[in-house]
Structures are given as structure tokens and as C-alpha cells.
ZAMARGU-4260 file (C-alpha; in steps of 0.2 Angstrom, whole numbers, plus 5000, padded with zeros to 4 digits):
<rodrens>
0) 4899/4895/5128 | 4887/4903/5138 | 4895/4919/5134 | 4895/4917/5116 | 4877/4913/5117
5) 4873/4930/5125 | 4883/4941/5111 | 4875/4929/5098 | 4863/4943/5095 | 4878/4955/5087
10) 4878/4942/5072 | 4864/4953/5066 | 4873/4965/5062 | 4882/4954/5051 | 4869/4948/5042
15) 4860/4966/5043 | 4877/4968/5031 | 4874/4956/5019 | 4856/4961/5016 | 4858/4976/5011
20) 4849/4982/4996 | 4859/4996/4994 | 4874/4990/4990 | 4873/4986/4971 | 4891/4974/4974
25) 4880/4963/4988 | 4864/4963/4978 | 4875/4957/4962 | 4883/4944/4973 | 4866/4936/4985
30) 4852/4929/4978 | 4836/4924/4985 | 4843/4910/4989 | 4857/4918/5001 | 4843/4928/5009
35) 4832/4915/5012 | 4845/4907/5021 | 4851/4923/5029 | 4833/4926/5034 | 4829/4909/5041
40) 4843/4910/5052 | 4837/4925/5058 | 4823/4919/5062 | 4832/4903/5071 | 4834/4916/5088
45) 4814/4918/5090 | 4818/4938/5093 | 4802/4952/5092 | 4805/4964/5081 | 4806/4976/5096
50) 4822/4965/5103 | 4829/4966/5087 | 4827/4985/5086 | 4834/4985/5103 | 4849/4976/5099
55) 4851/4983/5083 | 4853/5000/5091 | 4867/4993/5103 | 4876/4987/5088 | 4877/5003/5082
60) 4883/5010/5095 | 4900/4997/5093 | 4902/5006/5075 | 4899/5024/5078 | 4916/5036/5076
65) 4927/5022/5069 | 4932/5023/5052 | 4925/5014/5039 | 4935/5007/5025 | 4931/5009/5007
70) 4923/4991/4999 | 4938/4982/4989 | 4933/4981/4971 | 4918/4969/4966 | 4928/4952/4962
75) 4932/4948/4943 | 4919/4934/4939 | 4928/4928/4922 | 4946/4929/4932 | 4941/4917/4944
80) 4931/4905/4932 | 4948/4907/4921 | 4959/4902/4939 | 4946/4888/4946 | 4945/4881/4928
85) 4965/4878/4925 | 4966/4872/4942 | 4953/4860/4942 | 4961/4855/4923 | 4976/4845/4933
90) 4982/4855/4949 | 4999/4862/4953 | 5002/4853/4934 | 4990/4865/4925 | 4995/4879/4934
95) 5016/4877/4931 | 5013/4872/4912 | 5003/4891/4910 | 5018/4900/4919 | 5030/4888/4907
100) 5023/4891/4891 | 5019/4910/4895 | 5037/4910/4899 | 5042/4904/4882 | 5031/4915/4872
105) 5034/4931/4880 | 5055/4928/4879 | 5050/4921/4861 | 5046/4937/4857 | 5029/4930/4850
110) 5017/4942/4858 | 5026/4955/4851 | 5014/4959/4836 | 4998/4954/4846 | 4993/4967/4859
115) 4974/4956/4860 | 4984/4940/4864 | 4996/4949/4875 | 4979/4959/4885 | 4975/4941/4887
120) 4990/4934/4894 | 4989/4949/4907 | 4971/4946/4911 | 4976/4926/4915 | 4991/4931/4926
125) 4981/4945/4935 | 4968/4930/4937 | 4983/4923/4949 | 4977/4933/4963 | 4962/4925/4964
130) 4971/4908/4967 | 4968/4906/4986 | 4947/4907/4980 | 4945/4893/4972 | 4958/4881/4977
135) 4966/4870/4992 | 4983/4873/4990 | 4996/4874/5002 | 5001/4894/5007 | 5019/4889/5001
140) 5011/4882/4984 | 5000/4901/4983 | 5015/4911/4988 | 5026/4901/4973 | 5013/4905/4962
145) 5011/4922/4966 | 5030/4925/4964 | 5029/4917/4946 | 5016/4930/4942 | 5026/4943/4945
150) 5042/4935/4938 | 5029/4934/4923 | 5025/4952/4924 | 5045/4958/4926 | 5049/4948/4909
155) 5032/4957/4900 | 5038/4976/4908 | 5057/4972/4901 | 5050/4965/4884 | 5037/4975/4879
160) 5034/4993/4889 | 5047/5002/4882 | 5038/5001/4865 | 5021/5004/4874 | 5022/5012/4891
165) 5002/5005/4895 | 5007/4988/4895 | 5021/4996/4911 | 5008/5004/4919 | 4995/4986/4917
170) 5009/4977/4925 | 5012/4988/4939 | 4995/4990/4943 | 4994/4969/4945 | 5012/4969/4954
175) 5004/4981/4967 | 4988/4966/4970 | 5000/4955/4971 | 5011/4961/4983 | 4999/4961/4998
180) 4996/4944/4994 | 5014/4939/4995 | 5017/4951/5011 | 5001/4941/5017 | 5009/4924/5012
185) 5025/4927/5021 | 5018/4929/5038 | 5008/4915/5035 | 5020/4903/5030 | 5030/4910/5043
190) 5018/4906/5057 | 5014/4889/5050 | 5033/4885/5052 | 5032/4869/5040 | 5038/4876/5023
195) 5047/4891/5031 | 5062/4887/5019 | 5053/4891/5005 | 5051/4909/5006 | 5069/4914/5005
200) 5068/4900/4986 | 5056/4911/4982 | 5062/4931/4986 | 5077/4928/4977 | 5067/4929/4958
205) 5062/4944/4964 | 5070/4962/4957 | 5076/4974/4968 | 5061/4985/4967 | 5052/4972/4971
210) 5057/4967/4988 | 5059/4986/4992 | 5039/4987/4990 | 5035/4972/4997 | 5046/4974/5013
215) 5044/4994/5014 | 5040/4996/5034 | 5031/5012/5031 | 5017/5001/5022 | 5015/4987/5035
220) 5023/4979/5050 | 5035/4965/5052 | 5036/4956/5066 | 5056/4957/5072 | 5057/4939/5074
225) 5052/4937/5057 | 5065/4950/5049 | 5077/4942/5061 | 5074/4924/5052 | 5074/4930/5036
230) 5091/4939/5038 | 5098/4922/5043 | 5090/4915/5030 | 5096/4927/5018 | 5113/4921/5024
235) 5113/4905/5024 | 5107/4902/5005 | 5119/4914/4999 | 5132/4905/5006 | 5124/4889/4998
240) 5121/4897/4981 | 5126/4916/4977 | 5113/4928/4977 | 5115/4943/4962 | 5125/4953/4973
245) 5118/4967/4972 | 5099/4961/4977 | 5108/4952/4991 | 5116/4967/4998 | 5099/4977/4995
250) 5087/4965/5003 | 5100/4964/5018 | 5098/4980/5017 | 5078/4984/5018 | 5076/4972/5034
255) 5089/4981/5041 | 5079/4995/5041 | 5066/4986/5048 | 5073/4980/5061 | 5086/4992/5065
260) 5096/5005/5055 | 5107/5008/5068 | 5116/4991/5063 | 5133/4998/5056 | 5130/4987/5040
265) 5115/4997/5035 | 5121/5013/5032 | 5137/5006/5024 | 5125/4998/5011 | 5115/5014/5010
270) 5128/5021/5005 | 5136/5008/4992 | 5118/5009/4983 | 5108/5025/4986 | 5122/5037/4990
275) 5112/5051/4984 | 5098/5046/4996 | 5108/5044/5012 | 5100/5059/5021 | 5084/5044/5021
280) 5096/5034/5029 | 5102/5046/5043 | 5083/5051/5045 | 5079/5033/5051 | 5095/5030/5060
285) 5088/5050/5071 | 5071/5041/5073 | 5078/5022/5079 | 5091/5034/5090 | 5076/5044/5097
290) 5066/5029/5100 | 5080/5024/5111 | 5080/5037/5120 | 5097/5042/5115 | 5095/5063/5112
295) 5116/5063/5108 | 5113/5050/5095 | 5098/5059/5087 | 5106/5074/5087 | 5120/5068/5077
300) 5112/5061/5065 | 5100/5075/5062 | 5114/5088/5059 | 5120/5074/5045 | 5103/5078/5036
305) 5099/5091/5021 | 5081/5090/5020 | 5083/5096/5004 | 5086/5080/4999 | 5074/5070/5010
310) 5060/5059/5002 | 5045/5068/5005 | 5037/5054/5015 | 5051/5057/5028 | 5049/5077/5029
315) 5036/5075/5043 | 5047/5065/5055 | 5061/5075/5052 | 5055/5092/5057 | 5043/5084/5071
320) 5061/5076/5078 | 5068/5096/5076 | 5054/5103/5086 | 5055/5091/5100 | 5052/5101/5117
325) 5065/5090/5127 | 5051/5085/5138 | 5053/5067/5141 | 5033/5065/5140 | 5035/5069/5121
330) 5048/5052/5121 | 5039/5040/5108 | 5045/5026/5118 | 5034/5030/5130 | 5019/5030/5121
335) 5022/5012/5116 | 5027/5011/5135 | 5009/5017/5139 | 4998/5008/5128 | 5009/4991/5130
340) 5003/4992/5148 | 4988/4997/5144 | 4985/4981/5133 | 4993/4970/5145 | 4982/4975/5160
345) 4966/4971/5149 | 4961/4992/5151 | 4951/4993/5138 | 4941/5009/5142 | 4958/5017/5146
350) 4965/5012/5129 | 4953/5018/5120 | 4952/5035/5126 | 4973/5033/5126 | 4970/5028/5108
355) 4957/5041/5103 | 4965/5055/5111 | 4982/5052/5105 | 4994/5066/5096 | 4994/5056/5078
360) 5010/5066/5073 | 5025/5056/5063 | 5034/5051/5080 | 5020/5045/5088 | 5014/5035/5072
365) 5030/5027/5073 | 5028/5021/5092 | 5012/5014/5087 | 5021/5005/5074 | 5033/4997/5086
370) 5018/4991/5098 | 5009/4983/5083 | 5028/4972/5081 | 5025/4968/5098 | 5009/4960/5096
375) 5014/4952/5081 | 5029/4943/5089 | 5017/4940/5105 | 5007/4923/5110 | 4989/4934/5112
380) 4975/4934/5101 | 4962/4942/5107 | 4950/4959/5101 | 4960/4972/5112 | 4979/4968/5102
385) 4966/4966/5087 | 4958/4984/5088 | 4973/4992/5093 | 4981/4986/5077 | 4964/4991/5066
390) 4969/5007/5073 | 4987/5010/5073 | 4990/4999/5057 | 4977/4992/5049 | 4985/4982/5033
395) 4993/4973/5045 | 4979/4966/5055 | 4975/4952/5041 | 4993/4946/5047 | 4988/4946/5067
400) 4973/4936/5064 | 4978/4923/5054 | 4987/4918/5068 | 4984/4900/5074 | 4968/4900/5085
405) 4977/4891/5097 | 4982/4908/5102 | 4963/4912/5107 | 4959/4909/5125 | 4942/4902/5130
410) 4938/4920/5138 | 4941/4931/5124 | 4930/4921/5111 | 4916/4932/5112 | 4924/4947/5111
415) 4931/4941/5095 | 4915/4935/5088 | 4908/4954/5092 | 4921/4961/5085 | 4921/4949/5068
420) 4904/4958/5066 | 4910/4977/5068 | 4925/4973/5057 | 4910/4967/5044 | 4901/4986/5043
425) 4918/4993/5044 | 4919/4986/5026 | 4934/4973/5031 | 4925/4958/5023 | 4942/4949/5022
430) 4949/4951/5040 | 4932/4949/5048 | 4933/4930/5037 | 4948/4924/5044 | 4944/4929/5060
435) 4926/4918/5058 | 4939/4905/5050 | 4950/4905/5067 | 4933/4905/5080 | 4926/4889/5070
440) 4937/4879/5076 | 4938/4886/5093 | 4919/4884/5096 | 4914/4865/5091 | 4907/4860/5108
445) 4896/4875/5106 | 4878/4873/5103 | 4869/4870/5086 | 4863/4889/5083 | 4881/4895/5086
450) 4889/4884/5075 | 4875/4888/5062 | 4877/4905/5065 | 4896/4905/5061 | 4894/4893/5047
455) 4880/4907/5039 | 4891/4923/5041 | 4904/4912/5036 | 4899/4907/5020 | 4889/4923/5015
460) 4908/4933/5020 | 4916/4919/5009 | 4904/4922/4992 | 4907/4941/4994 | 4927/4939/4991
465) 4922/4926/4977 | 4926/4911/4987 | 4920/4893/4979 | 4909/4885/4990
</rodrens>
């Protein structure tokens, strides 16, 4: 605890955050109150204001020419009163007799010559992603929840956007909040283990462009573990009770591509499904082939491809795979290799100037990819793993610290309470929470000002996302 005491001084940084004036979102959300506290603990480590300038300065130092993310939109106030107050009504109860008698009126067809009603009934299922605010539930209760929202949304867009394409775009534009919560809600239930079962219940009310969104690997990393489970999973309740065949065969496979498109089964389904798009297919098949190191492979599959017909996301990995120089240095592999090393031998000045130096074209995007599956599958939690994913992939760090803080080892504490501080002025409110959430626990014995500390940046972190107290 010693160490935590001496980096104790980056927490104002963090509270530096929450006062600033500036920011019209933080003054809306603090009142005098919050600063008063703020202040007074402050105040609690008896500092000049020379030291404070002095330390103030070497916290600055941790943030410059690292990229800061723009602010999340301002939480919606009325949402989560809406959310907090039909929870509060009877629980779980409350919540599954609002999906059920939405249910009902939207296949009634009794929203049809009400748009106000129907705004409202989109307003109070958007509301759902402010669920895990204002309640205790269970992540296997939030990610149900969340899947009946969009199972909500899917019966408004078949109902009611062909007569009024806004109400399409409305609901696509709450899907797409949603699904980050659900991506979210997977690794956690995942980790947790107890309630694992229920993600495969749930995925299967999804549609087909649902699961491609939610498990599309260019947007964020899963664990190979995980896509392994849930492919057996997949299995195993279709043999229980038939899957719509042909989300089945497209779910199996999306995590097929995710964990490997060289499985003969994935371009056998590419082909049953998305035969005009199979040059995508042979594209990812040329990069898992490269990766491998396998240049006959690659090369096969490249001369397969038109890029005519290439999704343009694809384009930059196709021709940086053409232009490959043959020099085994240029191998993605072994940049995840490299930095793998790097990680395990605790280098951090060396991975840092690997990381910041490093040739961000499509292949080595993808390399960095693989490492962050790595860590996500590994048993370390700690701030090297954690800034290498802020850099290579940084949707997916949310996922790598929620971890269980068992993971933490005693030694890397500090490290992670400096860097819950930077993630806080890089604008990362949520991550740099859980991260807080995850130390708590791992500091108990510690002294009274540490644990007042935490608790302080804690809370004011908390009321910023719109957490009840």
C-alpha cells in the first residue's frame, strides 16, 4: 500500500477533471455540493499549492500525445427517471409487463395512427440502455432486457417504417446504443461463468443483421475462447431445439470468421448465403493465410479475388497484402510476435516506442488485433495489456477491465489507479469506472485517504454516466 500512497497524488488529476468549469456537460451534472466534497478531499492530502502545481505538471506529462476521445453524449435525465421509476415500480415484473404490453400493441397494429404515442414508445425502449444505472440486476437479467429491446425495435421497423422511413432510421439509431451494451454483456456474462447458458437463449431472437453487427470483428475483438464456446453452444441448442436455419448457418458463420476463415465450413456458408460477396470471403481466408505465414495459401486466395467486388472496408488489406515486399520483417505475425514479448517481459519503455512507432497499415492493424485476443483470453490485468488495448483497440478495453480483479496482482495496483486517472482526461469516463470499481476491492486494507479517495473519484465518475447513488 505504500505504493498507492505515493501515486495517490495522480487522483488530482482526476478530480482536476470533474471541476472543470468549462465543460457545460460536468457543470450541468456537479453542484456545489460535489465540489465541496471534491474539494475537501483535496484538501485531505495537506499539499502547497506549489506541490500541487508540481505534480499537476507531471500529470500532464502522462497525457500529452495520446488521443483523446470525444465526451459520450450528456445522459438523458427523463430516460433514466422513466427506467429507475418502472424498475423501482416491481422489478424484473414491471420491466417484462412493459416489453409485454408494448408487444401487444405494436402487433395489434394500435400505434398505427398515433405517431406521439409511438415517439413515446420509442423514447421508453431507448430508455433501456440506461438500465444498468439505476438498477442491481443481474448482467444476464440486463443483457435479456437489452435483447427485448431490440426484439421491440425489429417488430416497430417491420410494422411501421415502410410507411415512414424516420421511424427505420429512430430504431436503427437505438439498435446501434444497444449493441455495444449487448457486445459488453457477453464478455461479462461470459467471464462471470454463472449464467453462461443464457447468452445463446437470448442471440437466437436476434435477426440476421443483428448478430452480424454485434459480432462483426472489424468493430471489436473477441476472445477465441469465447467464439469457440459460443460455436458449441450454437450447437448444442440447435440440436436441442432448431435454430431458423438460416440464422443458424449465418451466426456459425460470423464466428467463423472470427476465429478462423480458413475452417472449410466458412466459405462453404459464404457461399450458400452471400455468393455475390465471396471475394470478402477469399479476402479474409488471404489475410488468416498470411498471418500464418503461409505465402502459397495467400497467394491462392488472392488470385480468387475481383476487387471490384470487394466491400470497400476490405480494399486496404487487399492491396497492402499485393504489395508485400517478401521480406519476412513485413510478416504481421511477427509484429504480434514483437509486442507479445514485449508485454510479457514487462518493457514498457520498449513497447511504447514499438507502439508509437509502428506502421498502422491494414496488415499490421490486423496483428494488433490478434495480440488484443490474446490478452483478452489471458490471466493478466494490469496497465501495460490495458494501454496496449487503448491503443490497438480501444472499444474493447471496457471488456478487458471488467475482468474479475482477482486477475490484479498486488504490484501492478498502482499503475492501474494512475492510469484510471489518465483514462479520466482522455474522456473515457466509463472504462476509467470500472477500472475504479475493480481496484476498490483490491484495496481494502489500505489506509483511510485511499479508500476515501477512490470512493470520491468513484462516485463523481459514477454521476457523470447518470448512475443513482
Amino acid at each position: 500500500m505504500d505504493n498507492i500512497n505515493n501515486v495517490l497524488w495522480y487522483s488530482l488529476g482526476a478530480f482536476d477533471y470533474f471541476l472543470d468549469k468549462e465543460d457545460k456537460n460536468k457543470s450541468a451534472v456537479f453542484d456545489n455540493c460535489d465540489i465541496e466534497t471534491i474539494e475537501n478531499q483535496i484538501a485531505q492530502f495537506h499539499y502547497t499549492e506549489e506541490e500541487c502545481e508540481s505534480k499537476r505538471k507531471e500529470i500532464k506529462k502522462n497525457i500529452q500525445n495520446r488521443q483523446v476521445f470525444d465526451e459520450k453524449p450528456p445522459f438523458n435525465k427523463k430516460q433514466v427517471e422513466f427506467i429507475c421509476d418502472l424498475y423501482d415500480g416491481d422489478g424484473l415484473k414491471t420491466l417484462t409487463s412493459f416489453v409485454r404490453e408494448t408487444t401487444l400493441e405494436i402487433k395489434s397494429g394500435d400505434l398505427n395512427d398515433d405517431e406521439d404515442v409511438l415517439n413515446d414508445r420509442l423514447f421508453k425502449i431507448e430508455s433501456f440502455i440506461y438500465l444498468k444505472n439505476v438498477t442491481d440486476l443481474e448482467t444476464s437479467d440486463l443483457f435479456a432486457f437489452y435483447s427485448k429491446a431490440i426484439v421491440l425495435l425489429n417488430l416497430i421497423i417491420d410494422s411501421y417504417s415502410d410507411s415512414d422511413r424516420d421511424f427505420f432510421y429512430r430504431c436503427d439509431d437505438i439498435k446501434q446504443k444497444l449493441y455495444q451494451l449487448i457486445r459488453d454483456s457477453i464478455f461479462d456474462i461470459y467471464y462471470d461463468g454463472k449464467n453462461k447458458k443464457d447468452l445463446i437463449f437470448c442471440l437466437k431472437t436476434f435477426e440476421i443483421l443483428d448478430l452480424f453487427t454485434i459480432f462483426n470483428a472489424s468493430i471489436q475483438v473477441f476472445p477465441t475462447s469465447m467464439v469457440d464456446y459460443l460455436l458449441h453452444e450454437l450447437y448444442v441448442d440447435n440440436e436441442k431445439d432448431v435454430w431458423p436455419i438460416n440464422r443458424y448457418h449465418c451466426f456459425k458463420m460470423f464466428l467463423l470468421e472470427m476465429k478462423d476463415p480458413l475452417d472449410d465450413e466458412y466459405l462453404e456458408l459464404y457461399d450458400e448465403y452471400f455468393p455475390l460477396e465471396n471475394d470478402n470471403a477469399y479476402l479474409m481466408m488471404a489475410l488468416k493465410a498470411h498471418y500464418n505465414g503461409d505465402d502459397s495459401a495467400t497467394e491462392k486466395y488472392l488470385n480468387l479475388i475481383n476487387s471490384d467486388n470487394l466491400n470497400t472496408n476490405y480494399e486496404a488489406f487487399y492491396y497492402d497484402l499485393l504489395n508485400l515486399s517478401g521480406d519476412n520483417d513485413s510478416k504481421n505475425y511477427k509484429d504480434r510476435d514483437a509486442i507479445l514479448d514485449l508485454i510479457k517481459n514487462r518493457d514498457r519503455d520498449n513497447l511504447n516506442e514499438y507502439l508509437t512507432s509502428f506502421n498502422t497499415n491494414s496488415l499490421s492493424g490486423y496483428a494488433l488485433l490478434e495480440c488484443v485476443k490474446t490478452m483478452l483470453d489471458g490471466s493478466r490485468y494490469d496497465s501495460i495489456e490495458a494501454e496496449t488495448i487503448l491503443y490497438c483497440s480501444p472499444i474493447s478495453l471496457n471488456n478487458y477491465l471488467s475482468r474479475d480483479s482477482s486477475l490484479i496482482q498486488d504490484d501492478d495496483i498502482a499503475e492501474l489507479y494512475i492510469f484510471s486517472t489518465i483514462l479520466l482526461n482522455l474522456n473515457l469516463v466509463e472504462e476509467s469506472c470500472i477500472l475504479l470499481s475493480a481496484l476498490r476491492g483490491r484495496v481494502s486494507q489500505a489506509n483511510e485517504i485511499v479508500l476515501n479517495t477512490i470512493a470520491v473519484q468513484l462516485e463523481m465518475s459514477r454521476k457523470l454516466l447518470g448512475y443513482k447513488k
